[in-house]
SEKOLVEX-423433 format. One line per 3 residues: number of its first residue (from 1); their letters; for each residue x, z, y of N, C-alpha, C. Coordinates in pm, whole numbers. Layout:
N
NUM> A> X,Z,Y,X,Z,Y,X,Z,Y | ...
//
This chain:
122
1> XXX> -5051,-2758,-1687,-5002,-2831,-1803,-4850,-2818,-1808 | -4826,-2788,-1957,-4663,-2764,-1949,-4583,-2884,-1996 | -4460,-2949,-2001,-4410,-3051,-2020,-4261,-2972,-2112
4> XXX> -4263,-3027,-2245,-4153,-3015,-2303,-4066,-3118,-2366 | -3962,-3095,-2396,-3868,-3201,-2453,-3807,-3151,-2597 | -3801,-3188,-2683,-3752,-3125,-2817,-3658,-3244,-2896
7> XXX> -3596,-3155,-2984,-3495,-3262,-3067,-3611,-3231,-3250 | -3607,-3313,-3289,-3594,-3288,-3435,-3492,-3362,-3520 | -3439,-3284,-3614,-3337,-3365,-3749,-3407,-3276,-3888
10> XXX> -3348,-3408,-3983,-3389,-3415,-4106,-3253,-3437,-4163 | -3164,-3370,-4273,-3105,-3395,-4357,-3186,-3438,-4535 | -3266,-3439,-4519,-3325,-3380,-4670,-3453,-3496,-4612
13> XXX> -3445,-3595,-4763,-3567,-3718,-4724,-3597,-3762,-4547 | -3507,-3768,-4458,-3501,-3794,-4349,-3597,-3866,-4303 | -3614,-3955,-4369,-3741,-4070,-4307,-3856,-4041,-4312
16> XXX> -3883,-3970,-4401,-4050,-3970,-4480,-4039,-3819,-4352 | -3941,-3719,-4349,-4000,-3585,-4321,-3991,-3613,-4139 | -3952,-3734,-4113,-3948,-3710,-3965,-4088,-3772,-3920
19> XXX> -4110,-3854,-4006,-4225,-3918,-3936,-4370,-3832,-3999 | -4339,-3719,-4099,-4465,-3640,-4120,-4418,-3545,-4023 | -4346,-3487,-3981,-4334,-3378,-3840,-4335,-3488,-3716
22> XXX> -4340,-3609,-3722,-4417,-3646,-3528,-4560,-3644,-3606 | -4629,-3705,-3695,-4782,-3650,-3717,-4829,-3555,-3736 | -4741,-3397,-3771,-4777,-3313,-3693,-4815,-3245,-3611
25> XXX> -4665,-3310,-3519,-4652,-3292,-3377,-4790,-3333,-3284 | -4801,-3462,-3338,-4904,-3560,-3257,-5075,-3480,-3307 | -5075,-3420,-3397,-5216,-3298,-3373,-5192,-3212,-3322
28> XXX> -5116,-3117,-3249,-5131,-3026,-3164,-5035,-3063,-3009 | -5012,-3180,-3022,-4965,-3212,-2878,-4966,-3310,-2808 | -5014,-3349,-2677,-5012,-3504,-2582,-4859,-3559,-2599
31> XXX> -4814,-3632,-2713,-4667,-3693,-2672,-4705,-3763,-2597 | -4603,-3817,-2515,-4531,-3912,-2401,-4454,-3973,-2446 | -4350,-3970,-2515,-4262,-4052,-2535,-4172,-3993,-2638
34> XXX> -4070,-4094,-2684,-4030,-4063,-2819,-3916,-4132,-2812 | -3778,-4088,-2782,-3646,-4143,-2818,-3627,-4297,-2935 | -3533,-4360,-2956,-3528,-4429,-3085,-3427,-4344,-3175
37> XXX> -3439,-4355,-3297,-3392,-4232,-3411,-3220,-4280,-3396 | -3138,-4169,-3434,-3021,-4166,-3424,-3019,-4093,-3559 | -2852,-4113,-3606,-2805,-4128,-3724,-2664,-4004,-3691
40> XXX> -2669,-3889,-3740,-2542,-3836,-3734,-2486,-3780,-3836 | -2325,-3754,-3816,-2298,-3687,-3939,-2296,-3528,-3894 | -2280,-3458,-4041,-2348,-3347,-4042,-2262,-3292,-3950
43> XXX> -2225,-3151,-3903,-2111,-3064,-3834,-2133,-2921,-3965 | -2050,-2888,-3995,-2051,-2774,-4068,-1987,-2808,-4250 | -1953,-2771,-4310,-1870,-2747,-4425,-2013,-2789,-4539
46> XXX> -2131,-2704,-4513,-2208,-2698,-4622,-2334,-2835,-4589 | -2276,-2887,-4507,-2366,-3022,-4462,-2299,-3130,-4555 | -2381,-3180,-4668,-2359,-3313,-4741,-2413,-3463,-4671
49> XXX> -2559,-3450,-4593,-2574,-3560,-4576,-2618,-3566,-4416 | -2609,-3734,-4371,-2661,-3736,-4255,-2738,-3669,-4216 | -2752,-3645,-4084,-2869,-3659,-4034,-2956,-3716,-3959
52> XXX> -3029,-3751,-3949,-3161,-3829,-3878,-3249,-3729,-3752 | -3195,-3784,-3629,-3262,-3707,-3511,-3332,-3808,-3432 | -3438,-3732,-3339,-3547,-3832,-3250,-3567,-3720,-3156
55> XXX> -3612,-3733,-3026,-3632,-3649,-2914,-3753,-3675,-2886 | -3855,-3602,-2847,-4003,-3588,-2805,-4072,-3515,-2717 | -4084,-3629,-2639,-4124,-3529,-2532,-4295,-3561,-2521
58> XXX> -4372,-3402,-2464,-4535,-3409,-2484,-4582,-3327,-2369 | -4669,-3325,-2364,-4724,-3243,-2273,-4824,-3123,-2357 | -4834,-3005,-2288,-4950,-2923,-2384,-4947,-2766,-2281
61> XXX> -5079,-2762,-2309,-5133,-2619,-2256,-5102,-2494,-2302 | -5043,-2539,-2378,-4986,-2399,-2456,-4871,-2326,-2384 | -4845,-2209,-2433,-4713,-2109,-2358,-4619,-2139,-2432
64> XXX> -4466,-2166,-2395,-4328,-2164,-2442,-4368,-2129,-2599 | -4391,-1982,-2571,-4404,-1871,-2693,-4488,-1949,-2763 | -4617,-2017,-2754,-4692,-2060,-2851,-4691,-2177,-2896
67> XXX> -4550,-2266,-2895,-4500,-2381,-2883,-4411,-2345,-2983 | -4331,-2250,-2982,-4207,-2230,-3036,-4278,-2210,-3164 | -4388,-2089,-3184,-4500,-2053,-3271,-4502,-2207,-3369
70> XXX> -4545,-2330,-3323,-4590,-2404,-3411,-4514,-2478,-3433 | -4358,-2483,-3407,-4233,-2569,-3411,-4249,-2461,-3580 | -4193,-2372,-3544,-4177,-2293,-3671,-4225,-2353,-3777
73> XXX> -4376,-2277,-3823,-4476,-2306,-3863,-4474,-2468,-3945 | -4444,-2542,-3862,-4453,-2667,-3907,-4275,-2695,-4029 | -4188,-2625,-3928,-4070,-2633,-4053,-4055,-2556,-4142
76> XXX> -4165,-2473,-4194,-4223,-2393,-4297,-4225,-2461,-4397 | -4392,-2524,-4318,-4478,-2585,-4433,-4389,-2729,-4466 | -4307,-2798,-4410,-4200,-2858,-4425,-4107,-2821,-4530
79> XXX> -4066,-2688,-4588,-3982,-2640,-4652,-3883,-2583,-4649 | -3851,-2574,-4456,-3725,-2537,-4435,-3701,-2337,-4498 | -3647,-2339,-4536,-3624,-2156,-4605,-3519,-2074,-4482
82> XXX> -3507,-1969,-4507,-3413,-1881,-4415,-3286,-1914,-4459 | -3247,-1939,-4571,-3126,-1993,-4588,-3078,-2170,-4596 | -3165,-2222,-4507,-3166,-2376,-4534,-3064,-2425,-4452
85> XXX> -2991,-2354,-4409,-2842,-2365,-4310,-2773,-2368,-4406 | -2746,-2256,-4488,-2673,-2188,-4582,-2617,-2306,-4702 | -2766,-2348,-4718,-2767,-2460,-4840,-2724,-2549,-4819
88> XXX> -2765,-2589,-4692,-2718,-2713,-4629,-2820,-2842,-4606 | -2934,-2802,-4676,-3034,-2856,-4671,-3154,-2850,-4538 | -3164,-2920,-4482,-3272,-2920,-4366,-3364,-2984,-4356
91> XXX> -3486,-2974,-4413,-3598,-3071,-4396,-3645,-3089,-4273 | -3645,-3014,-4193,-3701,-3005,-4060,-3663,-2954,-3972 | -3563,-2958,-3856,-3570,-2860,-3773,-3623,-2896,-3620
94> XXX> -3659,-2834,-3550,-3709,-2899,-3431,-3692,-2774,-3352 | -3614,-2825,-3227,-3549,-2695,-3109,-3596,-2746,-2978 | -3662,-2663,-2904,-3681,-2714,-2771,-3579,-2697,-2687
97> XXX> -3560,-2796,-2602,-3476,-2848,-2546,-3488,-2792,-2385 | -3585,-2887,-2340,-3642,-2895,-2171,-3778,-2772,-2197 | -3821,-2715,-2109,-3943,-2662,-2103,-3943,-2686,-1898
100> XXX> -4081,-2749,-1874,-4087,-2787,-1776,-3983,-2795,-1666 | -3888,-2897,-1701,-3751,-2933,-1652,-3661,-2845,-1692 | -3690,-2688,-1753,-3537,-2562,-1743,-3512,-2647,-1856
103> XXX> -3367,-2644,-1880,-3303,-2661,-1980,-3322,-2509,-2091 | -3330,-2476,-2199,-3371,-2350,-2247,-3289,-2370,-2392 | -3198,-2469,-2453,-3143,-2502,-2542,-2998,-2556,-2526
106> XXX> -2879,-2470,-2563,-2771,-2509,-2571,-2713,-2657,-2643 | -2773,-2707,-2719,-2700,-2843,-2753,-2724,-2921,-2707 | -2804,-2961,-2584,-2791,-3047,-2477,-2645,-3032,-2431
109> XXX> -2599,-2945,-2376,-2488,-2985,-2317,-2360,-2942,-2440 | -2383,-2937,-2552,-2302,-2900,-2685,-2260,-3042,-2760 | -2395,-3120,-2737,-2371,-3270,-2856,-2427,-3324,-2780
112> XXX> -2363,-3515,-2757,-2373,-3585,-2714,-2472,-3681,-2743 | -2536,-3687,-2837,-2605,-3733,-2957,-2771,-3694,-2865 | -2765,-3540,-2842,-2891,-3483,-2756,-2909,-3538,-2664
115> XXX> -2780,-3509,-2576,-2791,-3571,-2430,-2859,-3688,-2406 | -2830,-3801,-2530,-2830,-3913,-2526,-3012,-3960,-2537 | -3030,-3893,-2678,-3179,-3914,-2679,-3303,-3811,-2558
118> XXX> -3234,-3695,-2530,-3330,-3664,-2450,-3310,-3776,-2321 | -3182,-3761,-2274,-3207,-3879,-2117,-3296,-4034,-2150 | -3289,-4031,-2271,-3397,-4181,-2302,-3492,-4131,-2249
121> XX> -3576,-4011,-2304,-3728,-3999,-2290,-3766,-3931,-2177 | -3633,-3927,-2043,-3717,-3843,-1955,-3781,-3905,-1849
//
């Protein structure tokens, strides 16, 4: 059984799209635990609005690779586009963080904001 830790943020309907990506989440994965939501401002020029982040950590049988597979997938059907950086718009993004303790994601030690909600849920 593999154990991961992930961030998700929402700029775009924040509330409604975070809590339809943990019921996502929560059909293809054993969560454990779940940060309390944090409030940031954007970083970048083409960022207009907050954002809304939560950390989640689950357990699941799946491989890295087939994890990452349905992080995607889910900020698809979410709406996120190839240029949703660009726009500035983010309905969804979700980055793994921890994969069975490795750290495998730079903004843990980049933003404080991460640090903060992953050390809640470990």
């Amino acid at each position: 059984m593999n154990t991961a830790m992930i961030m998700l943020g929402s700029n775009t309907n924040p509330q409604i799209n975070m809590e339809l990506a943990v019921s996502k989440l929560v059909n293809c994965f054993e969560i454990i635990s779940e940060s309390l939501p944090v409030i940031t401002e954007p970083y970048g020029d083409q960022f207009s609005s907050d954002f809304h982040n939560v950390a989640i950590k689950f357990r699941t049988i799946k491989t890295q690779d087939e994890t990452i597979v349905i992080f995607k997938s889910i900020e698809i059907e979410m709406g996120r586009k190839s240029d949703s950086k660009l726009s500035g718009l983010i309905p969804m993004d979700i980055d793994l963080i921890f994969w069975n303790n490795k750290l495998v994601h730079k903004d843990y030690n980049r933003y404080e904001y991460v640090r903060n909600c992953i050390n809640e849920i470990k």
